[in-house]
Residue frames as a rotation matrix with the C-alpha (Angstrom) as fourth column:
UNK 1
0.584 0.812 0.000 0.00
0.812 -0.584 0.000 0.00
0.000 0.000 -1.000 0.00
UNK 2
-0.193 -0.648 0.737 1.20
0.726 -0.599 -0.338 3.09
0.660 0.470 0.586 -0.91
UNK 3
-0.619 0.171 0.766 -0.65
-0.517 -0.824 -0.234 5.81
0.591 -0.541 0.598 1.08
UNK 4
-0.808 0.501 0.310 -3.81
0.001 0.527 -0.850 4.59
-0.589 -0.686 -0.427 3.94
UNK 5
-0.335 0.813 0.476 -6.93
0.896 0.432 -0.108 2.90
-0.293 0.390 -0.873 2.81
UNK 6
0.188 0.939 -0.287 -8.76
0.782 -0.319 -0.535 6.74
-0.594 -0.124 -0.795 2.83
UNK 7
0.017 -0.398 -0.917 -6.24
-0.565 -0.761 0.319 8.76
-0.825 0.513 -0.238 0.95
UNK 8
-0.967 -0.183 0.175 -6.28
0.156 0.115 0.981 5.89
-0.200 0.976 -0.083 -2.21
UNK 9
-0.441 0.860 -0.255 -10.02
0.802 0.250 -0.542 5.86
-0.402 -0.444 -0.801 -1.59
UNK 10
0.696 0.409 -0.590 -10.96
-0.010 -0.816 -0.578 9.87
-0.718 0.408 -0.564 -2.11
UNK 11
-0.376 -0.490 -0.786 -8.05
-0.490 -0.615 0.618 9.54
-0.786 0.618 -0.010 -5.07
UNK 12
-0.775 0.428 0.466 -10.13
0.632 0.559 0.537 6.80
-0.031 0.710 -0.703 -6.88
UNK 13
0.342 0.895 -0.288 -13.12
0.828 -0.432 -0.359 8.74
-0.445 -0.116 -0.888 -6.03
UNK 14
0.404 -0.116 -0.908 -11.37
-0.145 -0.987 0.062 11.75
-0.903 0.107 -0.415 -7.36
UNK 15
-0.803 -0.519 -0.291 -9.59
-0.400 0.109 0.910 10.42
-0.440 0.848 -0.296 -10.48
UNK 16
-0.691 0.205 0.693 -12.78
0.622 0.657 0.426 8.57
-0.368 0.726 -0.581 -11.42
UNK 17
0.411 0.298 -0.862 -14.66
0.272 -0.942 -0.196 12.31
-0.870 -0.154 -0.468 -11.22
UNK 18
-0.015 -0.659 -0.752 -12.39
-0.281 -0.719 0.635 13.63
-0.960 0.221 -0.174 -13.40
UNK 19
-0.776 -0.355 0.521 -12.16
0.079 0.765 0.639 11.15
-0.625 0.537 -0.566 -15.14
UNK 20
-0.070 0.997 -0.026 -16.24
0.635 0.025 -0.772 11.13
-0.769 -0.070 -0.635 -15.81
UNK 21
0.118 0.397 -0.910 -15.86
-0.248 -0.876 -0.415 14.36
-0.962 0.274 -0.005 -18.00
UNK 22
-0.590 -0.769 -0.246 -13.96
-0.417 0.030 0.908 12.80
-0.691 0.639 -0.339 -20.80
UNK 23
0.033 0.456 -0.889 -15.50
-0.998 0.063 -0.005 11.45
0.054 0.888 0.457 -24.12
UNK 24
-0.017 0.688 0.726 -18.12
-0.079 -0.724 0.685 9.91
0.997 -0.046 0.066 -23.54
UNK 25
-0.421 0.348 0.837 -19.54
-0.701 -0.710 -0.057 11.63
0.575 -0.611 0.544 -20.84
UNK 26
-0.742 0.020 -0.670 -20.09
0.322 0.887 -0.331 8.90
0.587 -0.461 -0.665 -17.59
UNK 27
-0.696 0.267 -0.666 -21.60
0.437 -0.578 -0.689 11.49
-0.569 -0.771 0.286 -15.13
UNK 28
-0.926 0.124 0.358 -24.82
0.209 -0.620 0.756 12.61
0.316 0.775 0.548 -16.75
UNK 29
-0.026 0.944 0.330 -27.94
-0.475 -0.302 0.826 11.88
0.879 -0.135 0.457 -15.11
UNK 30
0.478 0.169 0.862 -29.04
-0.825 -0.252 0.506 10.46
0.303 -0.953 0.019 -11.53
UNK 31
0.935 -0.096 0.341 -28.65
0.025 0.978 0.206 6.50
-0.353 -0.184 0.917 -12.08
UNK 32
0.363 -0.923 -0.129 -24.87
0.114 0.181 -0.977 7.73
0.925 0.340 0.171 -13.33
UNK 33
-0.120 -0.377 0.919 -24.30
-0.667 -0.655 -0.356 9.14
0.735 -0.655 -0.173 -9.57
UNK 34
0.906 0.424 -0.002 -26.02
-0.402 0.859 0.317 6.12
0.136 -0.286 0.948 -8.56
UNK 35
0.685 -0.679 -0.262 -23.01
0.611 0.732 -0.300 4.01
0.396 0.045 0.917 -9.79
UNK 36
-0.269 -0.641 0.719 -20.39
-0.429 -0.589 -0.685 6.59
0.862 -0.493 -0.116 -8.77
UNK 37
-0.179 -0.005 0.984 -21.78
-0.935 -0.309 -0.172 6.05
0.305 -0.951 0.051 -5.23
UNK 38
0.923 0.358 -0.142 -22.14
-0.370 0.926 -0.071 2.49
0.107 0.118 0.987 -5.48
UNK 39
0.511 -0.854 0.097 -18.51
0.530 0.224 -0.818 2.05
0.677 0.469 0.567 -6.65
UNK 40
-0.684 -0.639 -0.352 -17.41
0.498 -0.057 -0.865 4.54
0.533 -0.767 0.357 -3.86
UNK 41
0.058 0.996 -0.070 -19.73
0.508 0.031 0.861 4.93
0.859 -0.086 -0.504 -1.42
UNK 42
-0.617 -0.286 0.733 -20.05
0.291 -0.949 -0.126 8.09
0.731 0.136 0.668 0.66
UNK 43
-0.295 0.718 -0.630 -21.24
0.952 0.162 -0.260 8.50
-0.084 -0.677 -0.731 4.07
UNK 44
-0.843 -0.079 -0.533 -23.41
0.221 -0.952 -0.210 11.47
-0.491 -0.295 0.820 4.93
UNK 45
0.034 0.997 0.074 -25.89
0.214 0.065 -0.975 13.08
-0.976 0.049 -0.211 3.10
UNK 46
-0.977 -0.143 0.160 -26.29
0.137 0.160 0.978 12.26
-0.165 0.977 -0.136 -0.66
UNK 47
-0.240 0.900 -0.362 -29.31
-0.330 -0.427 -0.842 13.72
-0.913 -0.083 0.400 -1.99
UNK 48
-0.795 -0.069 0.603 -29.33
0.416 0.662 0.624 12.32
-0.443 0.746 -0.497 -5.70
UNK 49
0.255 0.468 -0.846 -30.68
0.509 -0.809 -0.294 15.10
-0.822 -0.355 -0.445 -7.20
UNK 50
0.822 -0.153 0.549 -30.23
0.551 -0.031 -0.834 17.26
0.145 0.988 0.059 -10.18
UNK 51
0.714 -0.466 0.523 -28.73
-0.467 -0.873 -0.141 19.79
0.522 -0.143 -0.841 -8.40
UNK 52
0.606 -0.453 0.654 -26.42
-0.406 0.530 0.744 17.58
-0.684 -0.717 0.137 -6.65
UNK 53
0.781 0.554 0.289 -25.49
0.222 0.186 -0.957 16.38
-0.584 0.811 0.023 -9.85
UNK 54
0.707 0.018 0.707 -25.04
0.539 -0.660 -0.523 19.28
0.457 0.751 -0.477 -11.52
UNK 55
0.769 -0.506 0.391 -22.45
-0.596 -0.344 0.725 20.17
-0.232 -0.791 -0.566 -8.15
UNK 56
0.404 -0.692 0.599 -20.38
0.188 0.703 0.686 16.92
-0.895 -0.165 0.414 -9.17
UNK 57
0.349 -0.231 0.908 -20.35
0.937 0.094 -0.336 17.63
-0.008 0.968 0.250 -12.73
UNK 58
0.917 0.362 0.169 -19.22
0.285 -0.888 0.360 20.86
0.281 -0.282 -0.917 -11.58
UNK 59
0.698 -0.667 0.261 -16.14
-0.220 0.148 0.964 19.80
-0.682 -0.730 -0.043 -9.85
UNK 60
0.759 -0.393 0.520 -14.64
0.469 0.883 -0.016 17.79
-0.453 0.256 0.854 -12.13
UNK 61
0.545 -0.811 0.214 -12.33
0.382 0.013 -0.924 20.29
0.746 0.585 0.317 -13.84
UNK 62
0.727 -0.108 0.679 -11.22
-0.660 -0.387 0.645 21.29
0.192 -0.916 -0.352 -10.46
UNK 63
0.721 -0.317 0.617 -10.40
-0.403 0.532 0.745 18.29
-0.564 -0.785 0.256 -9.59
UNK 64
0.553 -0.720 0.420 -8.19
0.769 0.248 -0.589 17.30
0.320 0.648 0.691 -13.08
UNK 65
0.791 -0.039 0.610 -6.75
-0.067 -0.997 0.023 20.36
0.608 -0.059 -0.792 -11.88
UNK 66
0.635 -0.227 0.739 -6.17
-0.661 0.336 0.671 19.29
-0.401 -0.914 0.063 -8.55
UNK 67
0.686 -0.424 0.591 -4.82
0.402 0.898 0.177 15.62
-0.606 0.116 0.787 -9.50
UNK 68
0.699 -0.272 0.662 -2.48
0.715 0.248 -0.653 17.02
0.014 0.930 0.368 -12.48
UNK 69
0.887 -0.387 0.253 -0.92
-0.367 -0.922 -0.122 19.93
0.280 0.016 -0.960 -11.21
UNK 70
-0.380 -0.924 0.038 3.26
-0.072 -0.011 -0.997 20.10
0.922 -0.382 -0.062 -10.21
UNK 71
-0.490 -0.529 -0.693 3.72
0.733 0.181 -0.656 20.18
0.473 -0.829 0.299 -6.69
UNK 72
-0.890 0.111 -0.442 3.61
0.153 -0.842 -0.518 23.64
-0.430 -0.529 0.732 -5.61
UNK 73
-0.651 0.759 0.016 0.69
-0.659 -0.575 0.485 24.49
0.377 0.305 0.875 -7.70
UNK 74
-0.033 0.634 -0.772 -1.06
0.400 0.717 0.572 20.99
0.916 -0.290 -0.277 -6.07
UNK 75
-0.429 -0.249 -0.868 -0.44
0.898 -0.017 -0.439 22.93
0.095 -0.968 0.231 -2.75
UNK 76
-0.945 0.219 -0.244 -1.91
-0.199 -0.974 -0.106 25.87
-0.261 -0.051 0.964 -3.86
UNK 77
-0.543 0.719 -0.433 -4.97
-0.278 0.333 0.901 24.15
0.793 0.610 0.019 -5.18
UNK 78
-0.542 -0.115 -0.833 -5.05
0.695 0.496 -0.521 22.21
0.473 -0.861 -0.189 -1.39
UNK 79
-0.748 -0.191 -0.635 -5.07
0.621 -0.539 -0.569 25.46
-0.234 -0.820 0.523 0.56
UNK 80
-0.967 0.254 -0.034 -7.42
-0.245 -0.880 0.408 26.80
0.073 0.402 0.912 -1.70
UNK 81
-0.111 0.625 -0.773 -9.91
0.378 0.746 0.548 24.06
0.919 -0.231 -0.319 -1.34
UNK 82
0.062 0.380 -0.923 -10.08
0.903 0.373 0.214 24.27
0.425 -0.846 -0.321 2.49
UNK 83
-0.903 0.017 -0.429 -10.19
0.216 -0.845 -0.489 28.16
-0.370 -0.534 0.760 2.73
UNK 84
-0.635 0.773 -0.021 -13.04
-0.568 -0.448 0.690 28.02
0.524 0.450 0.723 1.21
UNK 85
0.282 0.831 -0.479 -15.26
0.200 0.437 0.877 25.41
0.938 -0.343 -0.043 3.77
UNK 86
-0.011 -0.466 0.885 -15.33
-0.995 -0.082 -0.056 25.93
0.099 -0.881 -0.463 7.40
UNK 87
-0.252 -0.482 -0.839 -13.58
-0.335 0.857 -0.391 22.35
0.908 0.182 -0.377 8.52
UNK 88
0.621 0.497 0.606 -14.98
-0.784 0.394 0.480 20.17
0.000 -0.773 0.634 11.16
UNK 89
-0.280 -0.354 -0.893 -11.93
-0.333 0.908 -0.256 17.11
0.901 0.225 -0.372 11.10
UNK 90
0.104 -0.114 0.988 -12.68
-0.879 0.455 0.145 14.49
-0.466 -0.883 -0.053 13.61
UNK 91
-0.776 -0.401 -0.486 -11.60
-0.617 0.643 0.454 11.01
0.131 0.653 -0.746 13.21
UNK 92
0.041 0.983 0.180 -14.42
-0.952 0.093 -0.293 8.01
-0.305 -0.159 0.939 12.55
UNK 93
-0.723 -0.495 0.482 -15.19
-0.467 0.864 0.186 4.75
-0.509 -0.090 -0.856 12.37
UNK 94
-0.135 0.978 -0.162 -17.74
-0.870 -0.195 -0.453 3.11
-0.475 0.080 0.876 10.17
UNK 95
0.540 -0.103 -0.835 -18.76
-0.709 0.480 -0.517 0.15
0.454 0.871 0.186 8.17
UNK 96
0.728 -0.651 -0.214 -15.87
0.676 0.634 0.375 -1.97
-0.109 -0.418 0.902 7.89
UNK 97
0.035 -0.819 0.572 -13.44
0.314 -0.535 -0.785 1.33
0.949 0.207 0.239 8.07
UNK 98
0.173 -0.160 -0.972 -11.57
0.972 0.189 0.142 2.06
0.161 -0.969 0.188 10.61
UNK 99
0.200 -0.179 -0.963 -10.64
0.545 -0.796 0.262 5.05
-0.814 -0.578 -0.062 12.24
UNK 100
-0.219 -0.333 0.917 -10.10
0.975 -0.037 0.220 7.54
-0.039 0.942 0.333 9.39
UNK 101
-0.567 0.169 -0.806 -10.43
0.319 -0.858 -0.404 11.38
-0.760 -0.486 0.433 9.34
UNK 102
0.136 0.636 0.759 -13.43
0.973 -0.231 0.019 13.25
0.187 0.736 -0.650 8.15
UNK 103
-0.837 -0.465 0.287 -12.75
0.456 -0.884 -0.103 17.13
0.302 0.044 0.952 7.16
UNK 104
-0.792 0.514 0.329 -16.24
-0.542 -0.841 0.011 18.17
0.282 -0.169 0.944 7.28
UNK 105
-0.615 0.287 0.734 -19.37
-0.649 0.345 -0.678 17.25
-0.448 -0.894 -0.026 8.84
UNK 106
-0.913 -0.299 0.276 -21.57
0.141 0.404 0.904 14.86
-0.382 0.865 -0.327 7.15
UNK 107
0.157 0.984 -0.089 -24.64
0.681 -0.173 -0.712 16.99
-0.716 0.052 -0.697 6.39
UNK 108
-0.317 -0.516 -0.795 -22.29
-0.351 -0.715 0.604 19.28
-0.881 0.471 0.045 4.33
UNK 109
0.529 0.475 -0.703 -22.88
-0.769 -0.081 -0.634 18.73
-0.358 0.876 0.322 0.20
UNK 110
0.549 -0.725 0.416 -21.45
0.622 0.687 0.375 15.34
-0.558 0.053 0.828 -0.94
UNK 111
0.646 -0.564 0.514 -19.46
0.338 -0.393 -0.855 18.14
0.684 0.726 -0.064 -3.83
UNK 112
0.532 -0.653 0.539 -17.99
-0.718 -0.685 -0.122 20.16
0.449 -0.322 -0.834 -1.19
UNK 113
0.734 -0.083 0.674 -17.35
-0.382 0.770 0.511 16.52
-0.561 -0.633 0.534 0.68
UNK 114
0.695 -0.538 0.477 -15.58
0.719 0.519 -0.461 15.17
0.000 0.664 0.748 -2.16
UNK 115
0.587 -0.607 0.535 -13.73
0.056 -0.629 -0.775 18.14
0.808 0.485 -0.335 -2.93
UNK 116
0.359 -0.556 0.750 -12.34
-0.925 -0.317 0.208 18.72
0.122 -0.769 -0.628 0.81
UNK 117
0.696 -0.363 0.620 -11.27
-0.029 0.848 0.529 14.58
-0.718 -0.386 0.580 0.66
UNK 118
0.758 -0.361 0.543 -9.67
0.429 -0.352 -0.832 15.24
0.492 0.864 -0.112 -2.35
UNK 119
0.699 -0.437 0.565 -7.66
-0.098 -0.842 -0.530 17.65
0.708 0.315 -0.632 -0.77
UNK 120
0.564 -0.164 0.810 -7.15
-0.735 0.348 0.582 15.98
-0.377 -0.923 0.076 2.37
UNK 121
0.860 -0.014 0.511 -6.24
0.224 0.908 -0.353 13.17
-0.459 0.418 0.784 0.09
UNK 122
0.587 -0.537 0.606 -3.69
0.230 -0.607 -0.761 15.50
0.777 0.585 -0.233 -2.08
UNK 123
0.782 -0.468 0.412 -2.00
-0.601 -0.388 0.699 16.58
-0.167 -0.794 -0.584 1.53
UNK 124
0.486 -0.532 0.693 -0.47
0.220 0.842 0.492 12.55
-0.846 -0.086 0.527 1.62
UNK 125
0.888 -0.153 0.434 0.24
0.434 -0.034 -0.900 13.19
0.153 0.988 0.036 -2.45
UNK 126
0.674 -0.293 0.678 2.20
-0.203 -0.956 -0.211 16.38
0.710 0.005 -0.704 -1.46
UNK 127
0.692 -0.403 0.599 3.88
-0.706 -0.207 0.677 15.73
-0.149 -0.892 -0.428 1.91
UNK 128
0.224 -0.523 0.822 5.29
0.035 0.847 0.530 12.28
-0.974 -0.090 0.208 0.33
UNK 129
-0.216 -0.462 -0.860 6.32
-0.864 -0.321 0.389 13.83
-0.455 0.827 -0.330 -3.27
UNK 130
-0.627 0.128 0.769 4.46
0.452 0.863 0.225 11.09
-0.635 0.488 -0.599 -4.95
UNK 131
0.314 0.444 -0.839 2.45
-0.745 -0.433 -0.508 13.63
-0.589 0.784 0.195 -7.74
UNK 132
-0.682 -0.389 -0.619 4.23
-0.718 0.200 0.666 11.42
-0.136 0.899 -0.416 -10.39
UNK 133
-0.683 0.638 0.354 1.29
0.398 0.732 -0.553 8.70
-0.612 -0.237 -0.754 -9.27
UNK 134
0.379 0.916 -0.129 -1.22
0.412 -0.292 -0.863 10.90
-0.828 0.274 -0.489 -11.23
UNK 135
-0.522 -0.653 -0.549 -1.01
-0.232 -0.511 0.828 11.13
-0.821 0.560 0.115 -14.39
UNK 136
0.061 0.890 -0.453 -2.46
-0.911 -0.136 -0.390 11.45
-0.408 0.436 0.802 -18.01
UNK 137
0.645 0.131 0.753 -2.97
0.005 0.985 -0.175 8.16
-0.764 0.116 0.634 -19.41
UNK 138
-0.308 -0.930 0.202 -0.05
0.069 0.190 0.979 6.71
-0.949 0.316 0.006 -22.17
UNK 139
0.218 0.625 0.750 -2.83
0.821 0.298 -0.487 6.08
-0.528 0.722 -0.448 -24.65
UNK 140
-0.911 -0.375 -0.171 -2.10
0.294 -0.883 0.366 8.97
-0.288 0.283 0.915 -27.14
UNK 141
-0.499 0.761 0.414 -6.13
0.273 -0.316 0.909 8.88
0.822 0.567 -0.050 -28.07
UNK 142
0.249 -0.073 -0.966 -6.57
0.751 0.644 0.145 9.06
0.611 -0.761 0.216 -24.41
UNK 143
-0.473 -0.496 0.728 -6.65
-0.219 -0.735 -0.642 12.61
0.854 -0.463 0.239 -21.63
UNK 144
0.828 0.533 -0.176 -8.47
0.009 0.301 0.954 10.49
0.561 -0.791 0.244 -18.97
UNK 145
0.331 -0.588 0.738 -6.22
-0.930 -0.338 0.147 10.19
0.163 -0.735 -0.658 -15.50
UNK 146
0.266 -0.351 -0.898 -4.06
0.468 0.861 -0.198 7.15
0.843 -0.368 0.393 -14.80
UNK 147
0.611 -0.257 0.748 -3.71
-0.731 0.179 0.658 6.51
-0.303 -0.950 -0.079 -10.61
UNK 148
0.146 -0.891 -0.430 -0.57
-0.256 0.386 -0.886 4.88
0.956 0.239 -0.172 -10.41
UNK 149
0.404 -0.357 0.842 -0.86
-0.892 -0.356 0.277 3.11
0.201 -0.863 -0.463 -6.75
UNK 150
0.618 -0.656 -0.434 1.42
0.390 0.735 -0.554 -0.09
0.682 0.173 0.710 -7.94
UNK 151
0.735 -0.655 -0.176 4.42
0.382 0.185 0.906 -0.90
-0.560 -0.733 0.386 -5.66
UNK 152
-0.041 -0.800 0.598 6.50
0.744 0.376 0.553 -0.86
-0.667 0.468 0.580 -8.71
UNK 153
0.344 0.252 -0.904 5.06
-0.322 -0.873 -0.366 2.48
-0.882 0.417 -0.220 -10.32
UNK 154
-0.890 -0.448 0.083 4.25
0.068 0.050 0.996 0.73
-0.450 0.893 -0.014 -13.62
UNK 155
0.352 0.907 0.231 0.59
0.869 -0.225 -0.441 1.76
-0.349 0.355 -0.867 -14.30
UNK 156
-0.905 -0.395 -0.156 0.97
0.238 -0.777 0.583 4.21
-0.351 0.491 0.797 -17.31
UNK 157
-0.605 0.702 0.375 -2.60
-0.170 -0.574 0.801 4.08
0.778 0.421 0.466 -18.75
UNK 158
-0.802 0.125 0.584 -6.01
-0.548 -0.544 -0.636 4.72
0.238 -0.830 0.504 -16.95
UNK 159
0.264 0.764 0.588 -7.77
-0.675 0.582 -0.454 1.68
-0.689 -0.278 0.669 -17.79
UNK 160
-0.269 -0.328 0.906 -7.47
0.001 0.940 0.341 -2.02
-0.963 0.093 -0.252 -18.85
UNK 161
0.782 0.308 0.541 -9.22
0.555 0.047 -0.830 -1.05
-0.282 0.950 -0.134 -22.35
UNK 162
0.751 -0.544 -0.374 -6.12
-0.656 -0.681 -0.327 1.35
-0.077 0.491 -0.868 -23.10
UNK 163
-0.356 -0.769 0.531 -3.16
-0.658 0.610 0.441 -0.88
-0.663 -0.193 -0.723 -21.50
UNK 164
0.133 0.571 0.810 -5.38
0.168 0.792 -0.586 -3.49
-0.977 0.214 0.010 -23.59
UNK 165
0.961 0.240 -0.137 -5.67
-0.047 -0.348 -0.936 -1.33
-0.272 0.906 -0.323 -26.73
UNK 166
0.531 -0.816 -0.227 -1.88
-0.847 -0.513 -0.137 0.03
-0.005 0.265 -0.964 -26.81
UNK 167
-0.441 -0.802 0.402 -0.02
-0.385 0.574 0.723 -3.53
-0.811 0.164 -0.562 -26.03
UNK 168
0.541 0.676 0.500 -2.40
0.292 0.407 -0.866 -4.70
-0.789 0.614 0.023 -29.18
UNK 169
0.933 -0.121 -0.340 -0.80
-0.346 -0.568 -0.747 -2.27
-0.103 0.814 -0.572 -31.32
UNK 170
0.259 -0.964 -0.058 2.33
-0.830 -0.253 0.496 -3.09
-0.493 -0.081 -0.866 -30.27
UNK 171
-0.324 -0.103 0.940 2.41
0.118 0.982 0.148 -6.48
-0.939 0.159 -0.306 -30.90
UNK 172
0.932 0.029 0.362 0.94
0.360 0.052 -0.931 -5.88
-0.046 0.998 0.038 -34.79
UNK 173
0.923 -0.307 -0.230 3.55
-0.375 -0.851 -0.367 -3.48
-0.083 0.426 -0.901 -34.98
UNK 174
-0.339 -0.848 0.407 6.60
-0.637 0.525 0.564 -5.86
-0.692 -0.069 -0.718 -33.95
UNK 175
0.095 0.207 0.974 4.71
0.311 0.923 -0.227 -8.71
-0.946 0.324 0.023 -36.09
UNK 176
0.817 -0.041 0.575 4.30
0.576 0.084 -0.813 -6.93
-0.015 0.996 0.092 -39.43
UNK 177
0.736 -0.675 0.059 7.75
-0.675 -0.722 0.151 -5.36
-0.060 -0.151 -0.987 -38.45
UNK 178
-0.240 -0.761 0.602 9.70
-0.650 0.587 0.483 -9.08
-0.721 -0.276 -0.636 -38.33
């Protein structure tokens, strides 16, 4: 494991956000937020809602933002996030998760929720100089995010259909090359 169970957590949740905006469009209507919360599932209050929605689908270039920036400018993104909510951290225990820190309370908007784990999430990213973990995918047809939380930091693309697509090519290419 690279970082703790809740910081890879709000970066899947955050990379698959982002991730959502790209061609085509995952994140469009309620039963898409459905799966989103299904797939990472969010305590608190989740209204499921247009306007809720329309708050996630909101975020998302933020958060490519967030996830893609250098360093310093990921630290400036961070600080900018959490001057903007009034933080409530205490640590919790739910589910089958242990102890783990929430930033805000959990009646807040799941957007503003996501966005302050995110950042909270980005803190570990930062403090342990591991940005190179986020990145755009290898695929050259491809501007979705690749999460990169291998031991061996060899995830280059951002899903098994690229890594799938690109070693295809290769292989023709070496075959009608020999």
């Amino acid at each position: 494991m690279v970082f703790t169970d809740d910081t890879e957590d709000a970066l899947r949740a955050a990379v698959w956000l982002a991730n959502s905006a790209e061609d085509p469009d995952t994140l469009v209507d309620v039963e898409d937020e459905k799966r989103f919360l299904e797939v990472f599932p969010y305590t608190g209050r989740v209204d499921r809602n247009a306007v809720e929605l329309d708050d996630l689908r909101s975020l998302r270039p933020r958060l490519r933002a967030m996830l893609l920036a250098p360093r310093d400018e990921m630290a400036a993104h961070v600080n900018a996030a959490l001057a903007e909510v009034h933080l409530t951290p205490r640590l919790v225990r739910h589910d089958e998760v242990d102890w783990h820190l929430h930033g805000l309370a959990d009646e807040r908007p799941l957007a503003e929720r996501v966005l302050v784990e995110t950042a909270m999430a980005l803190i570990d990213v930062i403090r342990t100089d591991e940005g190179s973990r986020l990145t755009v995918c290898a695929d050259e047809t491809c501007r979705s995010i690749a999460l990169d939380l291998s031991r061996n930091r060899s995830k280059r693309y951002c899903s098994t259909s690229c890594a799938n697509r690109n070693a295809v090519a290769a292989y023709r290419a070496r075959r009608a090359a020999g």
